[in-house]
N, C-alpha and C positions, 0 to 999 in steps of 0.2 A: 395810553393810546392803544387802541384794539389790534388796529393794520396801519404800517407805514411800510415805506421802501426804502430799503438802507441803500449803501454806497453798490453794494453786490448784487442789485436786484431783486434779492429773494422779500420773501414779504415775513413779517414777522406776525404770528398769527399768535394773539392771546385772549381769547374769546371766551368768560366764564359764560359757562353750559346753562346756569341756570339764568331762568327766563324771568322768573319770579321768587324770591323767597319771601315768606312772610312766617316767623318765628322756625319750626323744626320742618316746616311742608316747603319743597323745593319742586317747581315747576320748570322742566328742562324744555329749549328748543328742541330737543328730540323728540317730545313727548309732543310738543308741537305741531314738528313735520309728521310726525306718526297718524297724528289726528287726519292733519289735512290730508292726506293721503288716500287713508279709510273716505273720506267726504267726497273728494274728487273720484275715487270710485264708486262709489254709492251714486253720484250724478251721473255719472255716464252708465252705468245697470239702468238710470230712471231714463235713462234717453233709449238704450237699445230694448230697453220690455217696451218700450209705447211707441218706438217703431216696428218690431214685429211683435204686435196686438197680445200681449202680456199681460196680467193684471201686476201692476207696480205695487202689491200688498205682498205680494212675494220676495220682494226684498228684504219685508223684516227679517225673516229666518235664514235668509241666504247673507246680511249683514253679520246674524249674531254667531254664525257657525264660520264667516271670514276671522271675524275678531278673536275667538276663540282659539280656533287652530294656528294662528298666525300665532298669536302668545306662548301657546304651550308647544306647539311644534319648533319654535324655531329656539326657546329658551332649552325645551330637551337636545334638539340639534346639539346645541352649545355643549350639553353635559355629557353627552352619549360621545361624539367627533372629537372633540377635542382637550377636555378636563373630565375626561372619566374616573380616573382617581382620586382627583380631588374632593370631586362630590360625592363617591361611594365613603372618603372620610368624613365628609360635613354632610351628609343627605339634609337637612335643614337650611343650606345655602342655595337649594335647587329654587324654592319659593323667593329667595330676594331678589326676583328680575331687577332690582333699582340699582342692584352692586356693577349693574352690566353683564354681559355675558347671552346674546339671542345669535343665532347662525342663520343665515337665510336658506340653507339648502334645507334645515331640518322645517322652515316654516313653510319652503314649498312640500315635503312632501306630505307635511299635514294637511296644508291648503286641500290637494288633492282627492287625501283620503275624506273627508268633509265633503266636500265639492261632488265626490260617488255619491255618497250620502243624500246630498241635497236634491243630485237627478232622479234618483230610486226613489224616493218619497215624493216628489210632488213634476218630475218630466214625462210621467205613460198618461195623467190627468191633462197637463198643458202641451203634450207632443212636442217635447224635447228631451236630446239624452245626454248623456256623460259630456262627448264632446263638443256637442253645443255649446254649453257652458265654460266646458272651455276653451273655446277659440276665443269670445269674450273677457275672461278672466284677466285672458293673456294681456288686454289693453290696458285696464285697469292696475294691474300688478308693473305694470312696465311703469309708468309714472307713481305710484305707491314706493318702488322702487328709489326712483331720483330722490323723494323727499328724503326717504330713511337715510341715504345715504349724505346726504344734505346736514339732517343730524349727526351725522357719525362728524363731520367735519366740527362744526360747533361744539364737540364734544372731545376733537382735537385728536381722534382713535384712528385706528385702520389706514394706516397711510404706509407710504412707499420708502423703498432707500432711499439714501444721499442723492441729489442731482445738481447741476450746477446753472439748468434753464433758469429764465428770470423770472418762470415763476415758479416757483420752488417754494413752499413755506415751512418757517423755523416756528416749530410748535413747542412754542416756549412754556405752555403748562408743563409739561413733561419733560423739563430739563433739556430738550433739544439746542444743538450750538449751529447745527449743520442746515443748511434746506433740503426736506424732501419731498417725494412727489406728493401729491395732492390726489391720491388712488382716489378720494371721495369724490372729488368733482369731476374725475377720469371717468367713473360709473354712473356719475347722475348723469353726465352729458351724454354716453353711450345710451342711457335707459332714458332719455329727454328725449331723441332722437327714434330709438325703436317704438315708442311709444306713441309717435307722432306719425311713424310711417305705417302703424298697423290701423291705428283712428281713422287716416284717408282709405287705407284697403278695405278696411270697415265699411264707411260712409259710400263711396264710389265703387268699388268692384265686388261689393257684396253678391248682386248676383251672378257674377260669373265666379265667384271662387267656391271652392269641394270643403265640405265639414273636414276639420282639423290642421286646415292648410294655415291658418292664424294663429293655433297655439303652438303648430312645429315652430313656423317661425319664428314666435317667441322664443320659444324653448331653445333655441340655436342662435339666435341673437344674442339673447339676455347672459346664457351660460359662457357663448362661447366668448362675448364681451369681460365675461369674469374670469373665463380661463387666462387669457392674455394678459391682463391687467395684474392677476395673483403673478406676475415675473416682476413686476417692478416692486412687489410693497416686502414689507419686512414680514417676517415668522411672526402671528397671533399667538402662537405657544414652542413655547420652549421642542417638544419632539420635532417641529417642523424644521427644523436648523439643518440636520441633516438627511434632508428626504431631496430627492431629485426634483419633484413634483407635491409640491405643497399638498394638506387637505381640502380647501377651498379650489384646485386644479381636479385632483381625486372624484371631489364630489361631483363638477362639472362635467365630467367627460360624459356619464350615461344618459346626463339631459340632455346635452348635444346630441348623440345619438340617436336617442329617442325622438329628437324635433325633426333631425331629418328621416328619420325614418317614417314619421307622422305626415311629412311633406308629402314621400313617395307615396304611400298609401293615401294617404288624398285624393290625388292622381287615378288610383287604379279603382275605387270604390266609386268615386263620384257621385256623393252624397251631396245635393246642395248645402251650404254651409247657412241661410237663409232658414228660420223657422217656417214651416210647412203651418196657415192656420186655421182655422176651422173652419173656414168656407171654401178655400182650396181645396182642401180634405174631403169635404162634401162632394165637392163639383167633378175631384176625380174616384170616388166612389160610382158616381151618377154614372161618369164613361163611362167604368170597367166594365159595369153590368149591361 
């Protein structure tokens, strides 16, 4: 039986990860949420390019340089943050992303450096820059977010100490006897929630909000969501046992920063956050002159 509720309330969670096996090829719900995630962002890029007059053929490149940097960014994350010595002794282990092992802060900051990438090549052509892209991003990665972490639960990983609420899960793949927190479903529900509140600022306050005031947001939400959350879960690696402030708190702190500092500066630039399109462009051409 997968989940029942013993006499203590906690739930007993034994959930095999894999979704499919058929001979040596194992298909994980991770792999799963992963997908959907990539898809449900891919649809809302095809909703906001065809509400501000886009050509939605621009997505292919802006798809394959998401998938890319998210892969390699957040897997080096992993090996750079936090098993650096391990894999300067295994350098061969760095390619088995299937062993586990992706960091989300090293997948944001590849997302990023890609995402420069993508403005500088095709935004001075369709008159958008850096942070157009990404106030939007921000929406997308926020529910991208729930699923992966969605996985991580199915996969029985990344969870919190002992606690005695009733709902609590004994994750009994991994020898657990105690219930603990559920950090997974702590972060999708935080990133279900942000995600939903930037979609309406999106949808309805578009025109009155300033370029970058969506992706401070984000950036302050999503992180600062993670900061709080790394109190309750256990040490991912052995060095973090005795540190005051975990690596996943560490790495939090200058996106926070940076979101509200993206906030202020919003504020003080007032850039519409709205793309500008070629016949607006035209028409205020026409006044100036």
């Amino acid at each position: 039986m997968i989940l029942s509720l013993p006499a203590a309330f906690a739930i007993n969670w034994n959930v095999n990860p894999d979704l499919i096996t058929i001979g040596s090829l194992h298909i994980r719900y991770y792999s799963l949420f992963f997908v959907i995630g990539f898809w449900l962002g891919y649809r809302l890029f095809v909703y906001f390019y065809k509400r501000e007059d886009l050509p939605v053929s621009l997505l292919d490149p802006l798809l394959f340089t998401l998938i890319v940097c998210t892969i390699v960014g957040a897997r080096l994350g992993h090996v750079l943050f936090y098993q650096p010595d391990y894999y300067l002794a295994h350098p061969a282990e760095i390619f088995k992303i299937w062993h586990g092992g992706l960091a989300s802060h090293g997948g944001a900051i590849a997302i990023l450096i890609g995402l420069w990438w993508y403005a500088r090549h095709y935004g001075k052509k369709y008159r958008f820059d850096f942070l157009w892209i990404l106030d939007r991003i921000g929406i997308a990665i926020a529910f991208a977010g729930m699923f992966i972490r969605l996985g991580n639960l199915m996969n029985s990983e990344i969870y919190g100490d002992v606690t005695d609420l009733p709902w609590g899960f004994v994750f009994l793949r991994n020898g657990e006897i105690f219930p603990k927190h559920p950090t997974q479903l702590y972060e999708a529900l935080a990133y279900l929630i942000l995600g939903i509140a930037l979609l309406m600022l999106y949808r309805y306050r578009l025109g009155r909000l300033k370029r970058g005031f969506l992706f401070g947001l984000f950036l302050t939400g999503l992180f600062g969501a993670r900061f709080l959350i790394e109190l309750i879960k256990e040490p991912q690696v052995e060095f973090e046992q005795t540190m005051t402030l975990n690596m996943g708190q560490l790495l939090s702190i200058p996106f926070v920063i940076a979101g509200i500092i993206l906030m202020i500066r919003s504020r003080y630039i007032a850039v519409p956050a709205m793309r500008e399109t070629a016949k607006e462009a035209k028409e205020k051409s026409a006044k100036i002159r």
